[in-house]
C-alpha positions as CSV (number, residue, x, y, z in Angstrom):
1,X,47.4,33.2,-9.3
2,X,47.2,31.5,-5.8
3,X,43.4,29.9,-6.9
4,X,42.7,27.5,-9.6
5,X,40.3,28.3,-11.3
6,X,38.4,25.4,-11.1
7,X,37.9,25.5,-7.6
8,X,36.4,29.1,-7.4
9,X,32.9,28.8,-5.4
10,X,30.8,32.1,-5.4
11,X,27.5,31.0,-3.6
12,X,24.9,34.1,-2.9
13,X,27.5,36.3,-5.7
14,X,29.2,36.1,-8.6
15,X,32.8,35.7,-10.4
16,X,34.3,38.2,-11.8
17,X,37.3,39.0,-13.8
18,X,39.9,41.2,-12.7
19,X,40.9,44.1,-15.7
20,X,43.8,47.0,-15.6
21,X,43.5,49.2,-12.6
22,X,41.5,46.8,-10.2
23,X,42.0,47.0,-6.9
24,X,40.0,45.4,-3.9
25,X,39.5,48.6,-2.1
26,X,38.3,49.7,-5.7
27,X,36.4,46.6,-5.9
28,X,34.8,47.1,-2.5
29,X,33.4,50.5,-3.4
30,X,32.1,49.4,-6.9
31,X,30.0,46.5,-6.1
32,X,28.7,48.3,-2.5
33,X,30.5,45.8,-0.6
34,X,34.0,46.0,2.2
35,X,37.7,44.8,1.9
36,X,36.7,42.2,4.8
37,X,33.9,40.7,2.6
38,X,35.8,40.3,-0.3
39,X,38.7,38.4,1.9
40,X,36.3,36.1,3.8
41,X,34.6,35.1,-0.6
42,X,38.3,34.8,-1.4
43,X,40.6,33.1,0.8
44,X,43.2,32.0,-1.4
45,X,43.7,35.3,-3.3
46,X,46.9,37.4,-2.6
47,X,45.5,40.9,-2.3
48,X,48.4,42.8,-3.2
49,X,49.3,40.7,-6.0
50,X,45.8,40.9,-8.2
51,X,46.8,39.3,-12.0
52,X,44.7,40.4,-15.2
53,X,42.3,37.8,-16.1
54,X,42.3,36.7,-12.7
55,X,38.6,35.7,-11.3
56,X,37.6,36.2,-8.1
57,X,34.4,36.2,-6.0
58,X,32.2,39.5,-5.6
59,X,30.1,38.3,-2.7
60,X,27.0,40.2,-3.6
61,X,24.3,39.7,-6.4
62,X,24.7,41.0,-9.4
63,X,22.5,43.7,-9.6
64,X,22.1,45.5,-13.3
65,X,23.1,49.1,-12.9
66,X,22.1,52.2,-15.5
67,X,22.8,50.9,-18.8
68,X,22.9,53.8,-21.1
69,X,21.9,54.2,-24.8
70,X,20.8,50.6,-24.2
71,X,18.2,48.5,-21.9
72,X,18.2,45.6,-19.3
73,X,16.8,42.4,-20.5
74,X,15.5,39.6,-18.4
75,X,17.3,36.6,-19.8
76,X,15.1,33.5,-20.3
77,X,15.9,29.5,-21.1
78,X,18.1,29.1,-23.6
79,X,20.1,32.3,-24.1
80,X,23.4,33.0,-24.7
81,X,25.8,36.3,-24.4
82,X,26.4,35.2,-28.3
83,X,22.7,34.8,-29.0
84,X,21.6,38.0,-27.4
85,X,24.6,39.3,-29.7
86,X,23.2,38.5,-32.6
87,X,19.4,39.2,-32.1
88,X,20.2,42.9,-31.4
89,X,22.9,43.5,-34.1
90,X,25.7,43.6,-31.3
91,X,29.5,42.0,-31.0
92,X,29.9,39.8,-28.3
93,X,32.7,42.4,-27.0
94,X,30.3,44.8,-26.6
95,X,27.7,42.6,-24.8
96,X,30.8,41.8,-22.0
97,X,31.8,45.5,-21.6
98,X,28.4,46.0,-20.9
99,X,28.0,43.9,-18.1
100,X,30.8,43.1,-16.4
101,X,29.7,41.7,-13.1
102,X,28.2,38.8,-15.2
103,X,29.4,35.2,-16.2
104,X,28.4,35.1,-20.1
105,X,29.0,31.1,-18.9
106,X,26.6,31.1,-15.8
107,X,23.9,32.8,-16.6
108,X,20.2,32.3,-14.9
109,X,16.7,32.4,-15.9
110,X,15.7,36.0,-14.5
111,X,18.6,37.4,-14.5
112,X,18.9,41.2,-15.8
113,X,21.8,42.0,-17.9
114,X,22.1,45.2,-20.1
115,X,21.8,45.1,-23.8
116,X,24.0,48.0,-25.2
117,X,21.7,48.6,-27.8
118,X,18.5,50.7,-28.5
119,X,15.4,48.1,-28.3
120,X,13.9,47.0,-31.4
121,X,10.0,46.9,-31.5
122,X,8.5,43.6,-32.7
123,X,4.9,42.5,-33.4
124,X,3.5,41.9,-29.6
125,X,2.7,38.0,-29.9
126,X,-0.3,38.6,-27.1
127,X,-2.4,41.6,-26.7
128,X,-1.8,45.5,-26.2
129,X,-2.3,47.1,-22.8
130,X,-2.1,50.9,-22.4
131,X,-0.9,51.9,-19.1
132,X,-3.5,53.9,-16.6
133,X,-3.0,56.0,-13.2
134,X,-1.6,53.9,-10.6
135,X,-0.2,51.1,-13.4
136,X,2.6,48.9,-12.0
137,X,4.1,46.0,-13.6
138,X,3.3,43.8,-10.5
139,X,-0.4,45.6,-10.3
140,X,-0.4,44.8,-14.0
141,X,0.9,40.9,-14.0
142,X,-1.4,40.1,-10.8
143,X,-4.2,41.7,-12.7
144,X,-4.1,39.5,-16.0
145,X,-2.5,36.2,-13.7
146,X,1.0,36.1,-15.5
147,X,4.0,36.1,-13.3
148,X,5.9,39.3,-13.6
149,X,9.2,38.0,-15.2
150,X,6.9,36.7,-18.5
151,X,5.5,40.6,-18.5
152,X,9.3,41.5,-18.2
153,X,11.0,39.3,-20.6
154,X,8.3,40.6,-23.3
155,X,8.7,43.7,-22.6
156,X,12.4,44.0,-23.1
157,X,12.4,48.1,-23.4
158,X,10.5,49.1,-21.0
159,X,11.7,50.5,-17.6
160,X,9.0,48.8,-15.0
161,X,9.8,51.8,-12.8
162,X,8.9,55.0,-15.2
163,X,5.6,53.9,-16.6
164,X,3.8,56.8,-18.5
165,X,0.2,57.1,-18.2
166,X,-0.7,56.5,-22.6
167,X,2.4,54.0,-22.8
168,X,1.8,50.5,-24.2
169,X,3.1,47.3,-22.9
170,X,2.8,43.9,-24.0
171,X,0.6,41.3,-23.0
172,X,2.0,38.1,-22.9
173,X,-0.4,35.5,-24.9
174,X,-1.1,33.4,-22.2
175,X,-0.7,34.3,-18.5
176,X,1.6,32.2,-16.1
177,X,-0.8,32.0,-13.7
178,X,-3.6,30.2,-15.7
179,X,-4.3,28.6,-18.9
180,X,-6.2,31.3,-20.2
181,X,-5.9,35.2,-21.0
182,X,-8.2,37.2,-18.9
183,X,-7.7,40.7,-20.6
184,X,-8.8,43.6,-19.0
185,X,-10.4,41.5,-16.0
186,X,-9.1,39.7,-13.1
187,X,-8.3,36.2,-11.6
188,X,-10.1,34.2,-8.8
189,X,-9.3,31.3,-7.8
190,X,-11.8,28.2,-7.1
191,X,-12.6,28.3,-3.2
192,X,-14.0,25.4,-1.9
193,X,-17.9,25.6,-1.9
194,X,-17.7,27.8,-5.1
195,X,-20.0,27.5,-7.9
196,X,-20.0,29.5,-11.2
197,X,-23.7,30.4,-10.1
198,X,-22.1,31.6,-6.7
199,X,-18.8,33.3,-8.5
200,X,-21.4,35.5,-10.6
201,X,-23.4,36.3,-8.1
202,X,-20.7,37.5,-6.2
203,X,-19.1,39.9,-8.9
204,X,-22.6,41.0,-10.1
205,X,-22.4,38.6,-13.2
206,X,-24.6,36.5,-15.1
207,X,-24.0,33.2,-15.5
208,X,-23.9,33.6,-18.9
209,X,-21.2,36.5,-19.3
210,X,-19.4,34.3,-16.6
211,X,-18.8,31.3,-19.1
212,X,-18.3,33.8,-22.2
213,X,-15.3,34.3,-20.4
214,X,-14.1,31.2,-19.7
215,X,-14.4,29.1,-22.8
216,X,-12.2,27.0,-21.5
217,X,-14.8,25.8,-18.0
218,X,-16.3,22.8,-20.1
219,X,-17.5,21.5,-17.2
220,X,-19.3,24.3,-15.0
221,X,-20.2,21.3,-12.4
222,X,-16.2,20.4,-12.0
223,X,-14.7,22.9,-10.9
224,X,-11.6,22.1,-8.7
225,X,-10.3,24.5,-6.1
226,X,-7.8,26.9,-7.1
227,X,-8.8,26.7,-10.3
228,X,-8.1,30.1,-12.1
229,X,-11.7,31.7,-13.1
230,X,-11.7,35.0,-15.3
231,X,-14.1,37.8,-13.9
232,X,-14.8,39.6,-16.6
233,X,-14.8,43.8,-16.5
């Protein structure tokens, strides 16, 4: 090899390990990048002397592609290649094969990597949501104030881009964008000169259905701007 290892850099991509067959032209085309790209992320590789095992630098993201008979998963703090392995009854081998543009050693919070396995249901920790006409998974997360990877990462099986109208999603148990759920309503956030007398009004609330949904407002008097309130349906 003409590059220690050590001293790879991939900034903006990602390494990856070079198997039986590889090729950089071959390369190129997989990863929808060109032969001048990958020579400019790797200056210190001998093209036409690529070694098995070798790691070089693909210099694009690594995007998750089809994963078939399986599903991507968003990966969150703390996980591993080898715990992912054993939650969903997988070797590690298997979890590699599966995804090999990815550095089982580097991964990222909200990174997508393919699970070879069919998704097991668990007990939904929050609430149950059935998808509607016009549903999307960014409609649905800015609806209920949770970011969208916390409404990915619990929904580990489900394709965000072929919703069915009748298909149920999880809810996380408390949205990211506020300290409170607001099912089946929507989010406003404190404006300044806002009251909760003026926020009913507004929405065509009383008062009193207004703080039913927001156990949490102890103090209607204190509210603070951009403060998340729950407008109730």
């Amino acid at each position: 090899m003409s590059m220690n290892q050590n001293q790879i850099s991939c900034p903006g991509g990602f390494l990856y390990t070079i198997r039986p067959g590889d090729a950089f032209y071959l390369l190129a085309g997989r990863f929808n990048t060109t032969i001048a790209a990958l020579q400019a992320a790797n200056p210190g590789v001998d093209l036409t002397n690529l070694q098995i095992g070798q790691q070089i630098c693909i210099p694009v993201p690594s995007v998750p592609g089809p994963c078939p008979g399986g599903f991507n998963y968003t990966i969150l703090a703390g996980d591993t290649f080898f715990s992912l392995a054993r939650r969903y009854g997988i070797s590690v081998a298997a979890l590699l094969a599966a995804n090999p543009g990815v550095d089982p050693d580097r991964l990222q919070v909200g990174q997508r990597v393919c699970i070879p396995a069919p998704p097991r249901p668990e007990p939904c920790p929050g609430m149950l949501y059935t998808i509607q006409a016009g549903d999307t998974f960014i409609g649905i997360a800015r609806r209920f104030g949770y970011t969208l990877d916390a409404l990915l990462a619990i929904n580990p099986g489900v394709d965000p881009d072929r919703l069915q109208i009748g298909q149920q999603i999880c809810l996380p148990p408390s949205p990211g964008g506020g300290p409170f759920p607001c099912f089946g309503g929507t989010i406003y956030r404190v404006q300044a000169g806002d009251t909760l007398y003026s926020i009913a009004r507004r929405y065509g609330l009383t008062l009193t259905r207004l703080l039913e949904a927001n156990p949490d407002i102890t103090n209607p008097d204190a509210l603070q701007i951009g403060q998340p309130v729950c407008i109730p349906r």
